[in-house]
The first five atom37 places (N, CA, C, CB, O) and aatype in JSON, in Angstrom:
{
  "aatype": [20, 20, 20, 20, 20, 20, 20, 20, 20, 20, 20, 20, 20, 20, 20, 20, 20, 20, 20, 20, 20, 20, 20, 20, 20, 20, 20, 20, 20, 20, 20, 20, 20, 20, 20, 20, 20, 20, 20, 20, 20, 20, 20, 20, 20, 20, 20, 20, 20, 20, 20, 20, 20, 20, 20, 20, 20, 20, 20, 20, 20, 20, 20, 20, 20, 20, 20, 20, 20, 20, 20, 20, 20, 20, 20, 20, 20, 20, 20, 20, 20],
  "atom_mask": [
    [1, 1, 1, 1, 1],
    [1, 1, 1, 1, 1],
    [1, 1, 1, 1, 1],
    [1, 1, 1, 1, 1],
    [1, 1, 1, 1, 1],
    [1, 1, 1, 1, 1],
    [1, 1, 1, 1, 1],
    [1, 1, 1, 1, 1],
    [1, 1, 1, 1, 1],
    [1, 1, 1, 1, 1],
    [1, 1, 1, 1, 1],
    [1, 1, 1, 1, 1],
    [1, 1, 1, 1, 1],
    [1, 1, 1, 1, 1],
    [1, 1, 1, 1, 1],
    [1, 1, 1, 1, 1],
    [1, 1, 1, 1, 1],
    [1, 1, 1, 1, 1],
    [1, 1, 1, 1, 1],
    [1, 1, 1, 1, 1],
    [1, 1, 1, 1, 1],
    [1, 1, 1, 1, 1],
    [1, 1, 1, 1, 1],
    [1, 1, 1, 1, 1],
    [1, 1, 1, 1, 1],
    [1, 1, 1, 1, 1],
    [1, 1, 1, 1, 1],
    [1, 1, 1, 1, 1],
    [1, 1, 1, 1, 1],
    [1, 1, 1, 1, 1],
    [1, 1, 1, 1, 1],
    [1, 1, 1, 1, 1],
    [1, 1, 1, 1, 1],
    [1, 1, 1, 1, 1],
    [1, 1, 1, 1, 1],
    [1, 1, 1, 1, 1],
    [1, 1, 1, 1, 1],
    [1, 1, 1, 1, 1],
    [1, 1, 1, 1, 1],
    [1, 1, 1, 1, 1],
    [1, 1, 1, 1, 1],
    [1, 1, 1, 1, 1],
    [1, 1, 1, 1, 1],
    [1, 1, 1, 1, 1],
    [1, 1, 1, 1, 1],
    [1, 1, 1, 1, 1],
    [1, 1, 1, 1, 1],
    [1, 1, 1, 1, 1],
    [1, 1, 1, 1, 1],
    [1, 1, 1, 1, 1],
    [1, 1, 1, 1, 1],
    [1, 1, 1, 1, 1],
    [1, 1, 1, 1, 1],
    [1, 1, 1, 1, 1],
    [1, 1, 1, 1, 1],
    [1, 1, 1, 1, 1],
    [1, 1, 1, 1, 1],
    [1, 1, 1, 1, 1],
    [1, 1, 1, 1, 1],
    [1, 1, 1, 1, 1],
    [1, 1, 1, 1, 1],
    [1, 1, 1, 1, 1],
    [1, 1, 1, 1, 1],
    [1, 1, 1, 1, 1],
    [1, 1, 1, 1, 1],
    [1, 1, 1, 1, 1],
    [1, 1, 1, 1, 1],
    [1, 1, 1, 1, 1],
    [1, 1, 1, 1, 1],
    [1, 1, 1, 1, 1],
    [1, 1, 1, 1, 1],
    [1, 1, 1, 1, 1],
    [1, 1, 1, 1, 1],
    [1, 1, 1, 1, 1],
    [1, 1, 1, 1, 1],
    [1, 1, 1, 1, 1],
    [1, 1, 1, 1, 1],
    [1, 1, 1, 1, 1],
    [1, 1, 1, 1, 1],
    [1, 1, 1, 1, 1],
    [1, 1, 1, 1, 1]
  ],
  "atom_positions": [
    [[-1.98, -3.5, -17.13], [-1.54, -3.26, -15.76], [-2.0, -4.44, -14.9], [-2.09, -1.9, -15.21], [-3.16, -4.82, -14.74]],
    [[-0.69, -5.01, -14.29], [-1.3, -6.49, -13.37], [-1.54, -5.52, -12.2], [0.01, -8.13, -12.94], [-1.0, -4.46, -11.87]],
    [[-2.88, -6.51, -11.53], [-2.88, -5.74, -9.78], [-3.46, -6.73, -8.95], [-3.94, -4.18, -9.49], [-4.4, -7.45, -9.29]],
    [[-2.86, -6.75, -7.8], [-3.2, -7.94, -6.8], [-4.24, -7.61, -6.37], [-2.35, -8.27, -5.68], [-4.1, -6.57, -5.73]],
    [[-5.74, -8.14, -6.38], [-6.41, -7.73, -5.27], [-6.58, -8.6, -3.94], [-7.59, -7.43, -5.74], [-6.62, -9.82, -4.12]],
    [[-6.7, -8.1, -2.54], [-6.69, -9.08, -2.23], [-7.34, -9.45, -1.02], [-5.71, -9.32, -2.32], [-7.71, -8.43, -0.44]],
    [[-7.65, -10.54, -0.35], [-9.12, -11.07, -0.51], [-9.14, -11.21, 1.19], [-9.4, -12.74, -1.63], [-8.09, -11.64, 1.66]],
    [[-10.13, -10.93, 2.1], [-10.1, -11.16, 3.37], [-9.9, -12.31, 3.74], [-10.99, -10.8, 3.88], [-9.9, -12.94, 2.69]],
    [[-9.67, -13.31, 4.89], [-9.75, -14.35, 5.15], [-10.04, -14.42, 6.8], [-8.65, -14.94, 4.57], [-9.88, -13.55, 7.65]],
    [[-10.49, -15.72, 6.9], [-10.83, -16.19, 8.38], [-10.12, -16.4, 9.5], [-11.28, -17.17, 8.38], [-10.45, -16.39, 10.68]],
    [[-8.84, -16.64, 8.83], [-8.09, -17.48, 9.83], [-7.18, -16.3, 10.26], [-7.25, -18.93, 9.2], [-7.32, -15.17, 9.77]],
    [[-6.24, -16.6, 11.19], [-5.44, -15.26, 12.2], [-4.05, -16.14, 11.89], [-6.02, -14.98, 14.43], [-3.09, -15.8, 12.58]],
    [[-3.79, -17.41, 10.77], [-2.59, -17.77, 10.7], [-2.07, -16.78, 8.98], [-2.58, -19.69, 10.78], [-1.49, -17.44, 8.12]],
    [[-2.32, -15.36, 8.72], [-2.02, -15.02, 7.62], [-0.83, -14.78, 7.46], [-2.62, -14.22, 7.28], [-0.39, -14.24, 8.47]],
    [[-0.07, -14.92, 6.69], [1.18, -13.99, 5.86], [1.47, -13.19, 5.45], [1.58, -14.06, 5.19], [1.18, -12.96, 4.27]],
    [[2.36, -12.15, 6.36], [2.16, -10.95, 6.12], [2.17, -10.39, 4.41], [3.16, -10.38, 6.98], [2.83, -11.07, 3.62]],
    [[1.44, -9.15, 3.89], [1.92, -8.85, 2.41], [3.23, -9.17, 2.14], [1.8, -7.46, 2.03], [4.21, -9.35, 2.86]],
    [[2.97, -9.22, 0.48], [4.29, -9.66, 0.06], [4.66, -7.91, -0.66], [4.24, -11.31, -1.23], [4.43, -7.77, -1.86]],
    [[5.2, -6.7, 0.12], [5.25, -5.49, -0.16], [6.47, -5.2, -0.38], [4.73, -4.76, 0.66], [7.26, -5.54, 0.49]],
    [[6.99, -4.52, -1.56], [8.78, -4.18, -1.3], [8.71, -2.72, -1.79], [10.16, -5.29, -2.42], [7.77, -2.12, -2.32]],
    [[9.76, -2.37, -1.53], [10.21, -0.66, -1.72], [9.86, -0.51, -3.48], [12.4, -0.26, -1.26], [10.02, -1.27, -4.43]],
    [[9.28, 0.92, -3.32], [9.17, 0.96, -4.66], [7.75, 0.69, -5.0], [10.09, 0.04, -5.28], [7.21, 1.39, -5.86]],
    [[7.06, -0.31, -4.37], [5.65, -0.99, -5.01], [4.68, 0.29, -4.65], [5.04, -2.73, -4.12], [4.85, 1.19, -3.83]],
    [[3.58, 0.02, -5.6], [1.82, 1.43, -5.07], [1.27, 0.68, -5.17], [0.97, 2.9, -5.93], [1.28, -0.18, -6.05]],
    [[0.55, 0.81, -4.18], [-0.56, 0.72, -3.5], [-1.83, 1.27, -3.28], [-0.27, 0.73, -2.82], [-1.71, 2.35, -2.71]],
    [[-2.53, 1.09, -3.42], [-3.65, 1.88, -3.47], [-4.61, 1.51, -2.21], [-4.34, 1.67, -4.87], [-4.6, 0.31, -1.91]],
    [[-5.49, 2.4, -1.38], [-5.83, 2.18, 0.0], [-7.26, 2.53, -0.21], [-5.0, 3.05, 1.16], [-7.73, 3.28, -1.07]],
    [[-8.01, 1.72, 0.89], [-9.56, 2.0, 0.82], [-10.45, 3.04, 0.66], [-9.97, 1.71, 1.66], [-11.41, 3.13, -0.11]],
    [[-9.95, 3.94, 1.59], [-10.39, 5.47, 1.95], [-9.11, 6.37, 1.06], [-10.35, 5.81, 4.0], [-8.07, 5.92, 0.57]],
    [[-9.61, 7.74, 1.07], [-8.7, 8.02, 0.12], [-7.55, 9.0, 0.83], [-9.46, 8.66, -1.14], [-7.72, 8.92, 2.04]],
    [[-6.5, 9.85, 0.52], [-6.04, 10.49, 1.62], [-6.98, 12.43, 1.82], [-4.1, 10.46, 1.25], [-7.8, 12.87, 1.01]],
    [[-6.68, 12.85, 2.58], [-7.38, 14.21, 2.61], [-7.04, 14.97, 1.47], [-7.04, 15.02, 3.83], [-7.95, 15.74, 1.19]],
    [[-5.87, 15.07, 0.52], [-5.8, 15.69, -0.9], [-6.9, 14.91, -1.96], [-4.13, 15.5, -1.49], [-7.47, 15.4, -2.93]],
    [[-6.97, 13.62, -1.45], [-8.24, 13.06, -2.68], [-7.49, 12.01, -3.34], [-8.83, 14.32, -4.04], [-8.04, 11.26, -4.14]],
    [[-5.82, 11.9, -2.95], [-5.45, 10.49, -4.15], [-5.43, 9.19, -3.05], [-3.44, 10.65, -5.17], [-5.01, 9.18, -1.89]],
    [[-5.99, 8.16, -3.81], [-6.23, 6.78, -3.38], [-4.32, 6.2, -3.69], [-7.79, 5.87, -4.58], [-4.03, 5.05, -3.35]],
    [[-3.57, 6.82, -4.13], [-2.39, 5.69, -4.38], [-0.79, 6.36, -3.86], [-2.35, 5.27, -6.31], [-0.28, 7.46, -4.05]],
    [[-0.36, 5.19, -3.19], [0.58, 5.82, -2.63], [1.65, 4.93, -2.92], [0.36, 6.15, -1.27], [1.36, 3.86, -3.45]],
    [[3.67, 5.36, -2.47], [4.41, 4.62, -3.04], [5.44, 3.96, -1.96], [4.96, 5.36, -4.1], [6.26, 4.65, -1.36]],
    [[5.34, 2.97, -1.82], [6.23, 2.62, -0.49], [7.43, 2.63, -0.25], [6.15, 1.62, -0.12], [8.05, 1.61, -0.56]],
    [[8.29, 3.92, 0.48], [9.84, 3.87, 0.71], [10.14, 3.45, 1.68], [10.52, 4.9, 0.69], [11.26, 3.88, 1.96]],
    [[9.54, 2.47, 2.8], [10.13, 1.94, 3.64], [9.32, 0.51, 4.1], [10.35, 2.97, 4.61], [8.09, 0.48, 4.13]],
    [[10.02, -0.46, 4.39], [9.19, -2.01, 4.98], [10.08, -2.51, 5.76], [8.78, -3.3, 3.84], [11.3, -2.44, 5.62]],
    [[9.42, -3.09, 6.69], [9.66, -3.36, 7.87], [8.65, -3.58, 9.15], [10.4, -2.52, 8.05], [7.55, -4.02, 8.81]],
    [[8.8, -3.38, 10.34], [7.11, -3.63, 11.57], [6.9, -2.56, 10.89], [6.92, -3.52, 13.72], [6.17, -2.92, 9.96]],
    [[7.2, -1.03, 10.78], [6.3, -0.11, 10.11], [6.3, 0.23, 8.47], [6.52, 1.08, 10.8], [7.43, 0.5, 8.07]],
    [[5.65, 0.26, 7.84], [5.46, 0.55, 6.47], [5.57, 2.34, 6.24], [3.91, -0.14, 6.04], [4.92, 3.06, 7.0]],
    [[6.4, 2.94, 5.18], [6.62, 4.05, 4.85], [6.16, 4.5, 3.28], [7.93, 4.14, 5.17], [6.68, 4.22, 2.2]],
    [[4.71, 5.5, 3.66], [4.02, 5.51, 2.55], [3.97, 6.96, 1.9], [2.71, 4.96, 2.86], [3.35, 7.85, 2.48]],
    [[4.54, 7.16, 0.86], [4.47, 8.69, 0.32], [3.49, 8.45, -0.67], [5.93, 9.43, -0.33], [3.58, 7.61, -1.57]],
    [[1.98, 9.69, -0.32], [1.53, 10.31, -1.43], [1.52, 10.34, -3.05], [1.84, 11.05, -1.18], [2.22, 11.28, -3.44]],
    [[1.24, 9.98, -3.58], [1.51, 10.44, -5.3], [0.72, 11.43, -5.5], [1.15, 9.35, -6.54], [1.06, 11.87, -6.59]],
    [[-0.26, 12.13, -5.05], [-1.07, 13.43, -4.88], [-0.14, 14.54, -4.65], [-2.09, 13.38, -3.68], [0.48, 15.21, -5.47]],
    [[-0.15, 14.61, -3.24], [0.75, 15.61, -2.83], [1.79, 15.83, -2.15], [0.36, 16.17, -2.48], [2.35, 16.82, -1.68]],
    [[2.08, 13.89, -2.18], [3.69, 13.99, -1.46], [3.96, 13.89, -0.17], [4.33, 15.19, -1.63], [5.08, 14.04, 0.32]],
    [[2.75, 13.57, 0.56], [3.0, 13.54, 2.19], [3.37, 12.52, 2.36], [1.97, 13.74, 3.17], [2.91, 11.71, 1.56]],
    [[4.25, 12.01, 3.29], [4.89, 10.92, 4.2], [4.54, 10.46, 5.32], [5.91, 11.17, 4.51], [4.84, 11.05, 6.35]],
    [[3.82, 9.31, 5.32], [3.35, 8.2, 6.33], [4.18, 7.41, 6.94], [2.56, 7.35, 5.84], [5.3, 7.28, 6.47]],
    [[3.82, 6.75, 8.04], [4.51, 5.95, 9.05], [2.92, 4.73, 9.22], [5.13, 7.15, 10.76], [1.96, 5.23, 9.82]],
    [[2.78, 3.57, 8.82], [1.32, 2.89, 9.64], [2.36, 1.59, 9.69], [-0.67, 2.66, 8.56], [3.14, 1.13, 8.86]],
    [[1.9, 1.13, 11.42], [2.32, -0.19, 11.44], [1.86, -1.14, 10.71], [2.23, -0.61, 12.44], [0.78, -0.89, 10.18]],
    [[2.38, -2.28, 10.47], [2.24, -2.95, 9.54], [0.54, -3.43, 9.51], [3.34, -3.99, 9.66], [-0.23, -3.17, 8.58]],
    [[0.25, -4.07, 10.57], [-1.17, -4.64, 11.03], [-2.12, -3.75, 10.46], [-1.41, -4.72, 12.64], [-3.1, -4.25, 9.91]],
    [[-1.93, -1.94, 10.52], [-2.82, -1.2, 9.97], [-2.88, -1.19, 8.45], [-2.64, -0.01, 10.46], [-3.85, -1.25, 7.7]],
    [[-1.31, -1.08, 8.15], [-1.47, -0.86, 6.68], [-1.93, -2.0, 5.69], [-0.21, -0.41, 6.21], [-2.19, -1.76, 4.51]],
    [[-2.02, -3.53, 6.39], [-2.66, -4.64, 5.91], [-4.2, -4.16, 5.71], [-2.46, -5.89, 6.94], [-4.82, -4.3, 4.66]],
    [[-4.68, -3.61, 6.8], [-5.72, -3.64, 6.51], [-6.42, -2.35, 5.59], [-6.16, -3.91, 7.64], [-7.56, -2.45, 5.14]],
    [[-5.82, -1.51, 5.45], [-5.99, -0.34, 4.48], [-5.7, -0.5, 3.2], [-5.29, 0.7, 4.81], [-6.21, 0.34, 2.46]],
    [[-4.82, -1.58, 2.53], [-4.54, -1.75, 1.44], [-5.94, -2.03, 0.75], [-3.51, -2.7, 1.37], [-6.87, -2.44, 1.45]],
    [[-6.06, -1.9, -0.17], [-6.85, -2.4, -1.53], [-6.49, -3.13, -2.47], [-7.19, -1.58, -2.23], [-7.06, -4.03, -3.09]],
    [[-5.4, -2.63, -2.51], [-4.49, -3.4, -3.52], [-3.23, -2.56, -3.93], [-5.32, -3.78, -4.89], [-2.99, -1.36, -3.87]],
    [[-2.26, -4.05, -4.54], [-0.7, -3.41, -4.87], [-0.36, -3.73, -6.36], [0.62, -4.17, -3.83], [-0.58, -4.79, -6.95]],
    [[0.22, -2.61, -6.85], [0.77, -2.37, -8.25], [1.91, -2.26, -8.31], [0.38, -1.38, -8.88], [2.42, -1.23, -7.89]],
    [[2.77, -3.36, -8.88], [4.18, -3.32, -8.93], [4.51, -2.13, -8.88], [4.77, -3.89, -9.95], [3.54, -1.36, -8.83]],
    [[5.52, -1.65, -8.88], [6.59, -0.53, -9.33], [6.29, -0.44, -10.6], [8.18, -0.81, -9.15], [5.53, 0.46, -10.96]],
    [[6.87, -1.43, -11.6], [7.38, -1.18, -12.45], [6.08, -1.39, -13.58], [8.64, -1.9, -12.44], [6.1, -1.01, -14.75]],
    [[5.32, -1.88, -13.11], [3.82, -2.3, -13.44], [2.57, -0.85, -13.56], [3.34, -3.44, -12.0], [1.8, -0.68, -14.51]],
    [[2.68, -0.04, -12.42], [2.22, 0.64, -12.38], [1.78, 1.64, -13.04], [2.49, 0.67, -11.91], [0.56, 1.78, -13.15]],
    [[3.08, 2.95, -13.91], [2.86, 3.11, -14.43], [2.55, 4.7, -14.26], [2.41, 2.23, -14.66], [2.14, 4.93, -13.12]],
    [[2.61, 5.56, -14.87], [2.72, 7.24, -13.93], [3.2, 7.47, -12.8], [1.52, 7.89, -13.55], [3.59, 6.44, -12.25]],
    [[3.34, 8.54, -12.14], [3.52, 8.51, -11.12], [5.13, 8.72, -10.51], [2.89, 7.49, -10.93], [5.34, 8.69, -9.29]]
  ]
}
């Protein structure tokens, strides 16, 4: 299983993730059911994040969900789910 981790930096000239429909993700904190990984059906200024736990559906602007990521697992890479 490849997985990006990926790495803070200094500067405020970053690039946004490179995130597409389909990709998991996995986030720092975990959600209130207890799963750390979720699957992205929407990109754009806001990111659209469903659950692999229990299926709930998120809305985080992009700026937040940069910073909540941990890391991203292809789609097709991933693997369950």
């Amino acid at each position: 299983m490849r997985c990006w981790k990926l790495r803070a930096s200094a500067g405020k000239d970053l690039m946004p993730l490179d995130v597409q429909i389909g990709d998991i993700v996995r986030t720092r904190k975990p959600h209130a059911c207890g799963g750390d990984r979720w699957r992205v059906y929407r990109v754009g200024a806001d990111i659209g994040l469903r659950c692999l736990s229990c299926d709930r559906r998120i809305m985080l602007p992009r700026r937040k969900f940069e910073r909540a990521v941990k890391a991203i697992l292809r789609g097709d890479e991933a693997g369950g789910g």
